[in-house]
C-alpha positions in Angstrom: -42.3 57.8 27.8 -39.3 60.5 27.7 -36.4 60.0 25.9 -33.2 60.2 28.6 -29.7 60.1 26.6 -27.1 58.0 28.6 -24.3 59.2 30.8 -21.2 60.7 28.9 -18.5 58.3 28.8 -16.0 59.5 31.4 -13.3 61.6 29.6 -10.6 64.2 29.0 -11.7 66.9 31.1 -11.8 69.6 28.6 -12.7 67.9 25.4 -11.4 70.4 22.5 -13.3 69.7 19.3 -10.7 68.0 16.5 -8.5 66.3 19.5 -7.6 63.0 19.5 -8.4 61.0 22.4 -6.0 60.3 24.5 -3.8 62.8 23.5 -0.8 61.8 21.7 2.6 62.9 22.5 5.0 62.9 20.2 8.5 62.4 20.4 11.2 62.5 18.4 14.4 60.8 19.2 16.3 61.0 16.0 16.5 63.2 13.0 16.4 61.0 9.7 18.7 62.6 6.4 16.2 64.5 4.2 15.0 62.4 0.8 17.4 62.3 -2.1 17.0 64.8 -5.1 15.9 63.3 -8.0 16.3 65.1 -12.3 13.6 65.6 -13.8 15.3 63.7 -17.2 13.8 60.4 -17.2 16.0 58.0 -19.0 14.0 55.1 -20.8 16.2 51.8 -21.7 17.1 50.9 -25.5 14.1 48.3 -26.5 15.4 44.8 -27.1 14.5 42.1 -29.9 14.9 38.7 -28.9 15.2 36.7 -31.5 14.6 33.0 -31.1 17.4 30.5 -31.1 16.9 27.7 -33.7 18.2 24.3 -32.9 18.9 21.6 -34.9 17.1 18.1 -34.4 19.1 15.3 -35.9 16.2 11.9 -36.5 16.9 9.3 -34.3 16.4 5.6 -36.3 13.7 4.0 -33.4 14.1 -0.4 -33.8 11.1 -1.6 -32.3 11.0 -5.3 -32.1 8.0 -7.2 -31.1 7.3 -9.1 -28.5 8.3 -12.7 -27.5 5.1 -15.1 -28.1 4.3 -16.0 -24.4 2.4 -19.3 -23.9 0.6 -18.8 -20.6 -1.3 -21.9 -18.7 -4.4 -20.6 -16.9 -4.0 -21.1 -13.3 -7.1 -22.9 -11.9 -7.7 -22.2 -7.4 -8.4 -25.5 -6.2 -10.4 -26.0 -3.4 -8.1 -27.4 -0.3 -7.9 -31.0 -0.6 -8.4 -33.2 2.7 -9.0 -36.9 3.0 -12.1 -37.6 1.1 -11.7 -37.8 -2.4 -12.3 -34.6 -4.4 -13.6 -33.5 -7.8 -11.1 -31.1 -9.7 -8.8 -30.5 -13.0 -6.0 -32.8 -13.2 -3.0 -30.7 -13.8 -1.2 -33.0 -15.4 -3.5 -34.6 -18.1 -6.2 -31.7 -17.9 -8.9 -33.8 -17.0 -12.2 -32.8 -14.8 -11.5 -35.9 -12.5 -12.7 -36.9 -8.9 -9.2 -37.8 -7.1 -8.1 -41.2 -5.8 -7.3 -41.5 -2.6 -4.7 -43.7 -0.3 -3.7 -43.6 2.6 0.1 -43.5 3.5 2.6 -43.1 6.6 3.4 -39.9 7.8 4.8 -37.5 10.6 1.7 -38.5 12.8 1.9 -42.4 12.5 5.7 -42.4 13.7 4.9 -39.7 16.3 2.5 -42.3 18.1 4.3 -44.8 17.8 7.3 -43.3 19.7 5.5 -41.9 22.3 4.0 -45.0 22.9 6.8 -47.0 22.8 8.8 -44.8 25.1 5.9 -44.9 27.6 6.6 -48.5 28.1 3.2 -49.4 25.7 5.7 -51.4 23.2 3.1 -53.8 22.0 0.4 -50.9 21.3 3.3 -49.2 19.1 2.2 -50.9 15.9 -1.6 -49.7 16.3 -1.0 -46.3 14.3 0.1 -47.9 11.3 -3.5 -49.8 11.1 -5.3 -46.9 11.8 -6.1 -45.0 8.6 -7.1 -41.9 10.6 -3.5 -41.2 11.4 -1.9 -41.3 8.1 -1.4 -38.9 5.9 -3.7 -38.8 2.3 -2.1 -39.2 -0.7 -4.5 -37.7 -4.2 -3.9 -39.5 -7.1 -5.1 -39.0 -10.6 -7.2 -41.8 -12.0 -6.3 -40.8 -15.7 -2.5 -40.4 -15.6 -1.7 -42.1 -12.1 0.1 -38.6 -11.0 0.2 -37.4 -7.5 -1.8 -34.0 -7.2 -1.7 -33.6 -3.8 -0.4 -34.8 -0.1 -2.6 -34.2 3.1 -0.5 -34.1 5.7 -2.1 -34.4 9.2 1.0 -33.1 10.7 
C-alpha cells in the first residue's frame, strides 16, 4: 500500500511563505492624537492612620415581667354524633359517658308537613310528628342533664 497525500486545498495562487491567508487589507480612515507624555517623577500619596472612633454605650434598664398564668382546657375531637347514642367526654361535668338520646321537632318534621298539607293530604300532615325518623336528635348528658349536641337532619 503507497502512501498518496490529499489534494492541496484550493488557494491563493502564489502562496508566499509568512502571508496570512486571505490577505488582509488594511485601511485607515482616521489618524488618532499620539499618547500623552508622561514624567518620570512618580508621586506616592502621604500614608494615612485611621484611627477608630470610640462611641459611648449608655446601659439600658431591660423590665422583664413574666408571663400571665394561662389555664388552658384540653380540647378533646369527638367523633360526629348522629342518632344513636354515643360514648364520649361530657364537656360539661368531664365524665366518660354514653349520651342520652331524644328525639325532638325540627326543620324536617315541619317541611313534610307543609308540603303535605299544601298538596291537599291535610289529614296525613300530622304523620311526621310521629315518626321518629324525621326529627331531629337531641344528646344529653346522663350525669349533668346538659345538651352536648343537636343532630339536625336538615
Amino acid at each position: 500500500m503507497e502512501f498518496n497525500p490529499p489534494p492541496p486545498y484550493p488557494g491563493p495562487i502564489d502562496p508566499t511563505p509568512g502571508a496570512a491567508y486571505p490577505p488582509l487589507s488594511v485601511v485607515q480612515d482616521t489618524v488618532y492624537p499620539a499618547p500623552p507624555k508622561y514624567s518620570t517623577t512618580v508621586v506616592q500619596p502621604a500614608p494615612m492612620i485611621m484611627q477608630p472612633e470610640l462611641t459611648v454605650v449608655q446601659p439600658t434598664t431591660v423590665i422583664q415581667t413574666q408571663p400571665a398564668l394561662m389555664v388552658v382546657n384540653p380540647v378533646v375531637v369527638q367523633s360526629a354524633l348522629t342518632e344513636t347514642p354515643a360514648p364520649m367526654m361530657c364537656t360539661y361535668c368531664h365524665q366518660q359517658i354514653v349520651t342520652v338520646t331524644n328525639p325532638t321537632t325540627g326543620l324536617l318534621v315541619w317541611t313534610i308537613s307543609g308540603v303535605l298539607f299544601l298538596l291537599g293530604i291535610w289529614p296525613c300532615c300530622l304523620i311526621p310528628f310521629c315518626v321518629d325518623s324525621c326529627k331531629d336528635v337531641q344528646h344529653k348528658c346522663p350525669s349533668c342533664g346538659n345538651v352536648l349536641h343537636i343532630y339536625r337532619r336538615m
